[in-house]
C-alpha positions as CSV (number, residue, x, y, z in Angstrom):
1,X,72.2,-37.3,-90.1
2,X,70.7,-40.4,-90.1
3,X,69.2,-41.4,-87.2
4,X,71.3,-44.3,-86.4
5,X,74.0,-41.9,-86.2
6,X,75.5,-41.5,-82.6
7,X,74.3,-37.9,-80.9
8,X,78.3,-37.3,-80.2
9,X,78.7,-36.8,-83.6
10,X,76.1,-34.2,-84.0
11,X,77.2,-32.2,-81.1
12,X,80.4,-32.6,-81.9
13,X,79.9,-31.2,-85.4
14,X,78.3,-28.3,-83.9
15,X,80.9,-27.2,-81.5
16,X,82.9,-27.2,-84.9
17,X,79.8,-24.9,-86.0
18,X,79.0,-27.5,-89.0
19,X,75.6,-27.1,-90.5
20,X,73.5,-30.3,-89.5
21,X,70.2,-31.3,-89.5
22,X,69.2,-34.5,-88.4
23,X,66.1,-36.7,-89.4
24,X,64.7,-36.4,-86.0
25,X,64.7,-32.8,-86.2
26,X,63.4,-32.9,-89.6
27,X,60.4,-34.8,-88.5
28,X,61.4,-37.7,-91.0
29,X,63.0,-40.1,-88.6
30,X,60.3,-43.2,-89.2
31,X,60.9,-42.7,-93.0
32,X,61.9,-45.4,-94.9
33,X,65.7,-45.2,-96.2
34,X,64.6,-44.7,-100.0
35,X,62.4,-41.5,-98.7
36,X,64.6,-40.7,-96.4
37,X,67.8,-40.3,-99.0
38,X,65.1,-38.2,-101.1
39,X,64.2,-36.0,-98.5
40,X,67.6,-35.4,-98.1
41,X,68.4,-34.8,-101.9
42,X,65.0,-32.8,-102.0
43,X,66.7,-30.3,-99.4
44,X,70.1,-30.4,-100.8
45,X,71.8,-32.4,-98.3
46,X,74.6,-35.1,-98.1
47,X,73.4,-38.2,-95.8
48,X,75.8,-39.3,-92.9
49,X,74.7,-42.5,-92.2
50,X,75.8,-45.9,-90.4
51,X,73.2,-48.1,-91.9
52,X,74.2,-50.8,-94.1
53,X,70.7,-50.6,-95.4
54,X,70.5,-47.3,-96.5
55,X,74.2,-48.0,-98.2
56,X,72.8,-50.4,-100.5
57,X,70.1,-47.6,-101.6
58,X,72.8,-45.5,-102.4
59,X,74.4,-48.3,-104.8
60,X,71.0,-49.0,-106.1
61,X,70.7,-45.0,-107.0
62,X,74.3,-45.1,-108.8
63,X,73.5,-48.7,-110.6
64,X,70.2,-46.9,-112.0
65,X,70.8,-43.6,-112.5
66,X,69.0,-41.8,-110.3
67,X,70.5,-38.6,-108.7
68,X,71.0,-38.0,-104.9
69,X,72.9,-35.5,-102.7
70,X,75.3,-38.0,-102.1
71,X,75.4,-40.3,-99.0
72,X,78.5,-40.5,-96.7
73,X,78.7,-44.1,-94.6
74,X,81.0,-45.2,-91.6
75,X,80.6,-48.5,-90.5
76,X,79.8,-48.4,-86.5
77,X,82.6,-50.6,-85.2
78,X,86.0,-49.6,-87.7
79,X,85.4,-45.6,-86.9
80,X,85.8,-43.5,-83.9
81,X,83.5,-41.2,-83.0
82,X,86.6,-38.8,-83.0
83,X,87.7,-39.6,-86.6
84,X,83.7,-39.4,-87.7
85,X,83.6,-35.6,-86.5
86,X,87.2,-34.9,-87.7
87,X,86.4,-36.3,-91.0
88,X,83.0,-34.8,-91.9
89,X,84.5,-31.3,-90.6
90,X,86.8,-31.5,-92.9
91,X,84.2,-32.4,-96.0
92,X,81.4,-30.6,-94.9
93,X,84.3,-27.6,-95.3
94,X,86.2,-28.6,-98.5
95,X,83.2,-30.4,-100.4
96,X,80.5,-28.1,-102.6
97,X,77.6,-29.7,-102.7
98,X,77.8,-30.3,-106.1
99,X,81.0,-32.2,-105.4
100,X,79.1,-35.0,-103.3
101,X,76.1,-35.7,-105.6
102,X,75.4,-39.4,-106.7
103,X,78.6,-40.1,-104.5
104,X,79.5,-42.3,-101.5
105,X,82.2,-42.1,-99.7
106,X,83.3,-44.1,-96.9
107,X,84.8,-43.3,-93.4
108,X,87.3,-42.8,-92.1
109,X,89.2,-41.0,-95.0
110,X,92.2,-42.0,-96.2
């Protein structure tokens, strides 16, 4: 989780008992969203984020070439907090990780 992703979600995940780790538990919560995504990758992880910013280094990754764990984006305003746990549940237990690298997908599901 990024960390301008809403606590809810977290906890919410984890009553679902969803793996998470946060970048504020992970100590990298000041990195910037290029390190951040590579930490991420590094540890095998798919990046739930909200930030527009980081987004765009996702694109940047797939316009280049350069691999990632994948990056999964809601936009703050068109998704529930509801439909944000719902959805990731239901990815973190269908998806491999092999199934989200170099991707983004956007919330909520269709």
């Amino acid at each position: 989780m990024d960390v301008h992703v809403p606590a809810a979600i977290t906890t919410g995940l984890r009553r679902r008992e969803v793996d998470v780790l946060t970048a504020q538990t992970d100590n990298a919560g000041r990195l910037p969203d290029d390190v951040l995504l590579e930490r991420a990758t590094t540890l095998g992880r798919v990046l739930f984020t909200q930030d527009e910013d980081l987004l765009a280094e996702a694109g940047r990754r797939q316009s280049g070439g350069r691999p990632f764990a994948g990056v999964v984006y809601s936009h703050q305003l068109r998704v529930t907090i509801g439909q944000c746990v719902n959805d990731l549940e239901l990815m973190a237990k269908v998806y491999e990780p092999a199934d989200m690298a170099d991707r983004v997908e956007h919330l909520p599901l269709k």
